[in-house]
C-alpha positions in Angstrom: 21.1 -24.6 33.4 22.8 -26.9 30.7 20.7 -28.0 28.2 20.9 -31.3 28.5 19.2 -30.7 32.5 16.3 -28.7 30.5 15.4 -31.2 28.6 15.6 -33.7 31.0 13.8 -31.2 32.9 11.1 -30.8 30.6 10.3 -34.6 30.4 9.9 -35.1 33.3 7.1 -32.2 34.5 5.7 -31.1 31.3 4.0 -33.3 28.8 5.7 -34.3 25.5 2.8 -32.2 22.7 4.4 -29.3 24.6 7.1 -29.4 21.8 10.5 -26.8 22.9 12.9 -25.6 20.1 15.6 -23.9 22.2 17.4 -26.1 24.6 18.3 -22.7 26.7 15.9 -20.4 29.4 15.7 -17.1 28.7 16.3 -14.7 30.9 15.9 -11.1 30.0 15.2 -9.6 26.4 15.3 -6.3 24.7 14.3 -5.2 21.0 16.0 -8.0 19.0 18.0 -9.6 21.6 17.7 -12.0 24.3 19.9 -13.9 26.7 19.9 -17.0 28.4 20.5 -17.9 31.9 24.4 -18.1 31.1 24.3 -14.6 29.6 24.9 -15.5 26.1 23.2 -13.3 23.6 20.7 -14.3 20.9 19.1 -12.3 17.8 15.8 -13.3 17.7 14.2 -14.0 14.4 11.0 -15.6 15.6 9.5 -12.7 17.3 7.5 -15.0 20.0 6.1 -16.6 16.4 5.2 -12.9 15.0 3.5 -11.5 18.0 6.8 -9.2 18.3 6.9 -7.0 15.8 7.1 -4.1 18.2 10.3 -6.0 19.8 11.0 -7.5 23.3 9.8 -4.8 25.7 9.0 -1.6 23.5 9.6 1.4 26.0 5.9 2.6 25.1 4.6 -0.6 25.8 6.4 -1.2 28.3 5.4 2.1 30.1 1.5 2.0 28.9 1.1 -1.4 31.0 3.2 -0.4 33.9 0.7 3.3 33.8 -1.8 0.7 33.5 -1.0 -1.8 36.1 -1.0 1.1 38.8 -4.7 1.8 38.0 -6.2 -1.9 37.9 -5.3 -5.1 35.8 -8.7 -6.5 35.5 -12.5 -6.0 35.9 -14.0 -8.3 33.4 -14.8 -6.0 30.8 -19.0 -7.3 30.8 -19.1 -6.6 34.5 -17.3 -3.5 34.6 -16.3 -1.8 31.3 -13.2 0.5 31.0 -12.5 3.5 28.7 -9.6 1.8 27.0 -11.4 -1.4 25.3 -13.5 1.8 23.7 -10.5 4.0 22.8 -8.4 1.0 21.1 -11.9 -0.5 19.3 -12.0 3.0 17.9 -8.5 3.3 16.5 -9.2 -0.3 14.8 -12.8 0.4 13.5 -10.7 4.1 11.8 -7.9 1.6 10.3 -9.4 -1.4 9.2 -10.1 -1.6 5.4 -13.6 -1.9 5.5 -15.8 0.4 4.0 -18.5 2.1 6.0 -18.7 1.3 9.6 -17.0 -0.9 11.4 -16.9 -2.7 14.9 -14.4 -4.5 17.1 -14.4 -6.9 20.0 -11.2 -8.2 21.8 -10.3 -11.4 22.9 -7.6 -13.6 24.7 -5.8 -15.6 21.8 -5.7 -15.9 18.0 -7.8 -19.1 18.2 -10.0 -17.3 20.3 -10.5 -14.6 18.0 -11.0 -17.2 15.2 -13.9 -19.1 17.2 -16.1 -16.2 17.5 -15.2 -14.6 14.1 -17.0 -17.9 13.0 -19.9 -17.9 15.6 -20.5 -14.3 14.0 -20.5 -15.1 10.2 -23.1 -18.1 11.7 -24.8 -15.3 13.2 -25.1 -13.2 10.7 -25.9 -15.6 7.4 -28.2 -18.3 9.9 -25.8 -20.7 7.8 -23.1 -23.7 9.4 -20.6 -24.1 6.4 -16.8 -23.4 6.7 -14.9 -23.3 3.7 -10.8 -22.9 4.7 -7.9 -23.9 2.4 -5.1 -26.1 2.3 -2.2 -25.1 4.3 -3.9 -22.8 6.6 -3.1 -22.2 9.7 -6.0 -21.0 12.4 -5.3 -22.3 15.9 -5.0 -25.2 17.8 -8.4 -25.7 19.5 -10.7 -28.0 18.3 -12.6 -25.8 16.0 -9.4 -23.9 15.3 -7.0 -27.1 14.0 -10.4 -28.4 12.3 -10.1 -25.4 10.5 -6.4 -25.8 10.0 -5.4 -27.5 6.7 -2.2 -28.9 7.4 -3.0 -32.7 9.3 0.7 -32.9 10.9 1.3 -32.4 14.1 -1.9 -30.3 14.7 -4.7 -32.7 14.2 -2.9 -35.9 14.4 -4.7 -38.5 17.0 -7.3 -35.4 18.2 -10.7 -36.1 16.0 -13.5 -36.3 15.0 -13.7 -33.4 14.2 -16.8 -30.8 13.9 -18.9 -30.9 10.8 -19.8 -28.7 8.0 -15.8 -27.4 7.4 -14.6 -27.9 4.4 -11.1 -27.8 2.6 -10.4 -26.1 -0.7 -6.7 -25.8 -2.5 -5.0 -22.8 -1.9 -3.2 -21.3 -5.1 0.7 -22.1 -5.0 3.0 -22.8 -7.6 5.4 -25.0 -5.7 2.8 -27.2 -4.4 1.6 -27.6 -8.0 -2.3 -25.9 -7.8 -2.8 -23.1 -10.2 -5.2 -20.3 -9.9 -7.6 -22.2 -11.8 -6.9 -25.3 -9.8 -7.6 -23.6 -7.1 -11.2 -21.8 -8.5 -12.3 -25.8 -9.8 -11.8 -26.8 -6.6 -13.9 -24.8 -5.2 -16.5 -25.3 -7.9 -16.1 -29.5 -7.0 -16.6 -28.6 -3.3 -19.9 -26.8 -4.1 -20.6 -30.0 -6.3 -19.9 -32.7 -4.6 -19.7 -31.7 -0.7 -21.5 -28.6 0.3 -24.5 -26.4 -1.4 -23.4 -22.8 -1.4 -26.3 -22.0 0.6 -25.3 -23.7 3.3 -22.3 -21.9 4.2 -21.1 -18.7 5.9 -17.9 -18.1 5.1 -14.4 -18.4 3.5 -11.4 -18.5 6.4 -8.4 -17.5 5.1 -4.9 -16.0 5.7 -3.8 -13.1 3.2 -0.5 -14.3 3.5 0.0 -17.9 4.9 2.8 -18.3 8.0 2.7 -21.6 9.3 1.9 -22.8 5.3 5.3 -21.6 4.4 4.9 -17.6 4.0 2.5 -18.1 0.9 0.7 -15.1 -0.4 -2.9 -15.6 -1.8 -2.9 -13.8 -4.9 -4.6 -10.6 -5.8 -6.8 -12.8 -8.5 -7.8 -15.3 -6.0 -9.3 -13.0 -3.2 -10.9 -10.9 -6.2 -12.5 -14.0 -7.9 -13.2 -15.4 -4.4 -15.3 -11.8 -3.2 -17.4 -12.5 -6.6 -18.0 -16.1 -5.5 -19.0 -15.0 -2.3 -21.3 -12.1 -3.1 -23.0 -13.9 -5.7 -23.8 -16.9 -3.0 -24.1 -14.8 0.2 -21.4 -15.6 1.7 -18.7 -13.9 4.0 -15.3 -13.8 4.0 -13.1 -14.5 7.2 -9.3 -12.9 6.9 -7.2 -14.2 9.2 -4.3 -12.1 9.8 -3.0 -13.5 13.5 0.2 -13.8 12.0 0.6 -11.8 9.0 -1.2 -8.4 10.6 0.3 -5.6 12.1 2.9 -4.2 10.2 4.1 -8.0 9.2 3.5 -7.2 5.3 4.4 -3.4 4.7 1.0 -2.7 5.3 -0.9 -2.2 8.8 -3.4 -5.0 7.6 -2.6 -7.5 5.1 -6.0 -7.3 3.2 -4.7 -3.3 2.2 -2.5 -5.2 -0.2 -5.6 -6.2 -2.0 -8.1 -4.4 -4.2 -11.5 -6.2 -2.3 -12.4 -5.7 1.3 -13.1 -9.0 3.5 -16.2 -8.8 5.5 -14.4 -9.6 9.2 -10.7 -9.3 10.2 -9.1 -11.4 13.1 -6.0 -9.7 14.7 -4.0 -11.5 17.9 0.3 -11.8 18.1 1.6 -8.3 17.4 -1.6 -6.2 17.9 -0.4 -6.4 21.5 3.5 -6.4 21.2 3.2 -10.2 22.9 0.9 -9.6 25.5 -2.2 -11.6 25.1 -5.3 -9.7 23.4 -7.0 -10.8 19.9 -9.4 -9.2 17.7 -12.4 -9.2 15.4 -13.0 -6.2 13.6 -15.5 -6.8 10.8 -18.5 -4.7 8.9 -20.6 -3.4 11.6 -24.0 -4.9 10.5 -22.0 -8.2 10.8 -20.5 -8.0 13.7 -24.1 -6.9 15.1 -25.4 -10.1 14.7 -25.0 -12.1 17.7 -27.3 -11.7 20.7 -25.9 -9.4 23.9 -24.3 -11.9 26.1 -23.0 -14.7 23.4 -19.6 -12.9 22.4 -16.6 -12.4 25.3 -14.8 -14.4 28.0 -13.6 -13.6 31.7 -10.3 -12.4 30.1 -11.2 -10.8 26.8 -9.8 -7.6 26.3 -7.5 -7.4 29.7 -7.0 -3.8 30.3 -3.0 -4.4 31.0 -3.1 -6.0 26.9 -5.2 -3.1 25.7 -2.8 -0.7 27.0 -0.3 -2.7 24.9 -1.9 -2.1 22.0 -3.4 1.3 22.1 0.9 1.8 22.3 1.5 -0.7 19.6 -0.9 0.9 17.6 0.8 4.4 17.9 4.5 2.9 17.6 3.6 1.5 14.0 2.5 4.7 12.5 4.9 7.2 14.5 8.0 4.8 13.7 6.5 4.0 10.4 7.2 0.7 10.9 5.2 -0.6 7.9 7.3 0.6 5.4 10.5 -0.3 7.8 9.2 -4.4 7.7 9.3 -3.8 3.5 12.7 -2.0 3.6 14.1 -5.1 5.9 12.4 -7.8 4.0 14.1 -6.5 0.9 17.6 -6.0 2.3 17.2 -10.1 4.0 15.3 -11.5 0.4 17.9 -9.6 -1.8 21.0 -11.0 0.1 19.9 -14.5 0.9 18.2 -15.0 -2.7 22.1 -14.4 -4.2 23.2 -17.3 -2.2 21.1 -19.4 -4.6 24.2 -20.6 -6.8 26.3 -22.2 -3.7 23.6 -22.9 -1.6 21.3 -25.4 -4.6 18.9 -26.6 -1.4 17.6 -23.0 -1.8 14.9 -23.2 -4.2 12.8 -19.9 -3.3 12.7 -17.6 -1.6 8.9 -16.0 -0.4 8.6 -12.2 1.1 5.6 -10.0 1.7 7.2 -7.0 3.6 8.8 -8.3 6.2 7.2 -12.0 5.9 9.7 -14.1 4.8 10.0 -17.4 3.6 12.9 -19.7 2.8 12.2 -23.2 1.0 14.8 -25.8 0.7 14.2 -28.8 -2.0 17.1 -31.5 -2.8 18.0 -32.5 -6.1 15.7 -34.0 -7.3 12.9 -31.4 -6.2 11.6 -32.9 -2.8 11.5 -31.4 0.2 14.6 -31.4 2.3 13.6 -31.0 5.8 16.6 -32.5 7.1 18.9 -29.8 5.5 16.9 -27.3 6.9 17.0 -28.6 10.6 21.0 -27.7 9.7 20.5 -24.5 8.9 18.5 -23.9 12.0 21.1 -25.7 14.0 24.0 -23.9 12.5 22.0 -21.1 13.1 21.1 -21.1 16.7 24.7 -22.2 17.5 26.2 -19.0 16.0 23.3 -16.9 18.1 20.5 -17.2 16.0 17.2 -18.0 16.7 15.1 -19.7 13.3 11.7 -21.6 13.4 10.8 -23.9 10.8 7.4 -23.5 8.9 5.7 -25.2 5.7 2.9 -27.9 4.5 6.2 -30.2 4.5 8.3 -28.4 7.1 11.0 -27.7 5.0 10.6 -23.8 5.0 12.2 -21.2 7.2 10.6 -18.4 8.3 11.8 -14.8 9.3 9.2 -13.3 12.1 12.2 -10.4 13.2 10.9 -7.2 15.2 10.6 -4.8 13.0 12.7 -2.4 15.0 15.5 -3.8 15.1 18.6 -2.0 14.9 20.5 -1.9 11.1 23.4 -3.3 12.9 21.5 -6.1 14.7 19.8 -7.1 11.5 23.1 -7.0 9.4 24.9 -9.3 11.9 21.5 -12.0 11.6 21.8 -11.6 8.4 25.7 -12.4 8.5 24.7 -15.6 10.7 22.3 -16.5 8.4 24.6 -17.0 5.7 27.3 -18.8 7.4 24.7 -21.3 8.9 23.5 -21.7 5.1 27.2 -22.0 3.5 28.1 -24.5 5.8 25.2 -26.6 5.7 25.7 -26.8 2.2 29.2 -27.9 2.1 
């Protein structure tokens, strides 16, 4: 189908916030290719928005559903519970870093997993405050874009909004807010808005995605634990996006000398098929009553399998340390292009979780040379999606298998798209 029919296509039976990058229909993938209904091939750096990591169709995953699919694809797991939600909340509860024990419950989606992460931390402290941070990113249903600090497109025309969440800056140089901006602001928040005994928990992302691929740093989540022991307060990591492999590390919190007290995992726990989790400190996770935690769908058996694979394939391909060895090579080569590329102002990496920001000359952000680069891009073969508190950051969400070759010929792309939208 031409593109122009798509989109025609697409106006006509689907409604408009159902926003489309590619103007192409995929039609079969593998690893870090796909290809369109024409047959022409694409290398695919968005990794279904991180939930890839694992690549298109993983022959262990692949073969774990299908194994799974022959023996039933759904019970409901509080009707009629299954060995496999047990075995895979067991391989979690051994990995997460939490000290002491641990427990895990699955889910549907990453919002989904973020809902009930916060119904627990009510649960467990009898307290209604949220505190999130600015340019978090935490789902698009109404509690979850609520949470979301970042107004455009997510919560534009959709409120009110619930009460008793809060905002707080998060700590980034290029949007101006220091450490110790970010530490006062917390202090004003506890001054002016909330009392500290009113709330339950800190939501945040280890390393932001949709934000722009911004790390918290190591002194914020230390000086953050300290605020939130001394005030009885948990701490929510979010790491929908930046979990599983993403940062070198299996969870992003290991890349941080304090523990959070619950972890939310969706995208690549599965290798893209649809299952989120909470893993958290078990006496937390305890707290809600039997019966107020799950959903028709939470924790489908054929997802589970997925992830008991995915689970195996990142330690017995060590594909941790493969995300930090390819986020090096990408960082290393597109950070030289700095000199003839000036629109490049910085680029972001944690493992393979990178971030490219584009600024004109006189500093501001320059969205409209970055929809070139993604359009240069996706022309060559491609595949790019834009990120950032001003949209003017590209992010790089590649399987972490991919093959040298593949990567180096991305890479390759990458560099013409940016070169030429430069000229």
């Amino acid at each position: 189908m031409h593109s122009l029919e798509l989109l025609q296509r697409k106006h006509d039976i689907t409604p408009a916030g159902v926003g489309v990058m590619a103007n192409f229909l995929v039609e079969r993938a593998r690893n870090a290719e796909l290809w369109d209904q024409d047959g022409r091939r694409y290398i695919d750096f968005a990794g279904g928005i991180g939930a890839l990591n694992t690549g298109h169709l993983h022959p262990r995953v692949h073969a774990a559903v299908a194994k799974q699919l022959d023996a039933f694809s759904h019970t409901a797991y509080q009707i009629v519970p299954y060995a496999l939600y047990l075995s895979v909340a067991e391989k979690l509860n051994a990995l997460a870093p939490i000290k002491g024990a641990a427990k895990s419950a699955f889910f549907t989606t990453g919002a989904e997993a973020v809902e009930n992460a916060v119904k627990i931390a009510r649960a467990a402290t009898g307290r209604p405050g949220l505190i999130a941070f600015g340019g978090g990113f935490h789902g698009r249903t109404l509690l979850g874009m609520s949470l979301t600090g970042k107004v455009a497109p997510y919560k534009t025309g959709f409120g009110p909004f619930p009460a008793d969440i809060y905002h707080a800056p998060f700590p980034d140089a290029q949007e101006g807010v220091s450490l110790d901006d970010a530490l006062k602001g917390l202090e004003r928040l506890f001054k002016y808005d909330i009392d500290p005994a009113r709330v339950a928990a800190f939501i945040l992302e280890p390393v932001q995605g949709e934000g722009g691929i911004r790390p918290a740093p190591q002194a914020f989540f230390s000086a953050l634990r300290k605020i939130a022991d001394a005030h009885g307060i948990l701490i929510i990591a979010d790491e929908v996006q930046c979990g599983f492999g993403r940062t070198g590390k299996l969870f992003a919190m290991e890349h941080y000398d304090t523990e959070a007290d619950i972890i939310t995992l969706a995208k690549s726990l599965a290798g893209g098929f649809p299952l989120s989790a909470i893993v958290g400190r078990a006496e937390v996770m305890d707290a809600p009553v039997a019966g107020s935690l799950g959903g028709t769908y939470a924790g489908n058996p054929l997802a589970l399998a997925a992830a008991d694979a995915v689970i195996d394939i990142m330690r017995d391909e060590n594909l941790p340390d493969r995300a930090e060895a390819l986020g090096t090579l990408l960082a290393d080569r597109l950070d030289g292009l700095k000199k003839r590329v000036p629109q490049l102002t910085e680029v972001r990496r944690v493992g393979g979780m990178v971030g490219l920001e584009f600024r004109d000359g006189e500093g501001r952000p320059d969205v409209a040379f970055m929809k070139k680069v993604l359009a240069g891009a996706l022309a060559r073969g491609l595949i790019l999606i834009a990120c950032g508190l001003d949209g003017n950051v590209i992010r790089c969400l590649f399987p972490l298998t991919i093959e040298f070759d593949v990567f180096d010929e991305a890479l390759a792309i990458f560099e013409a798209a940016l070169i030429e939208a430069s000229a």
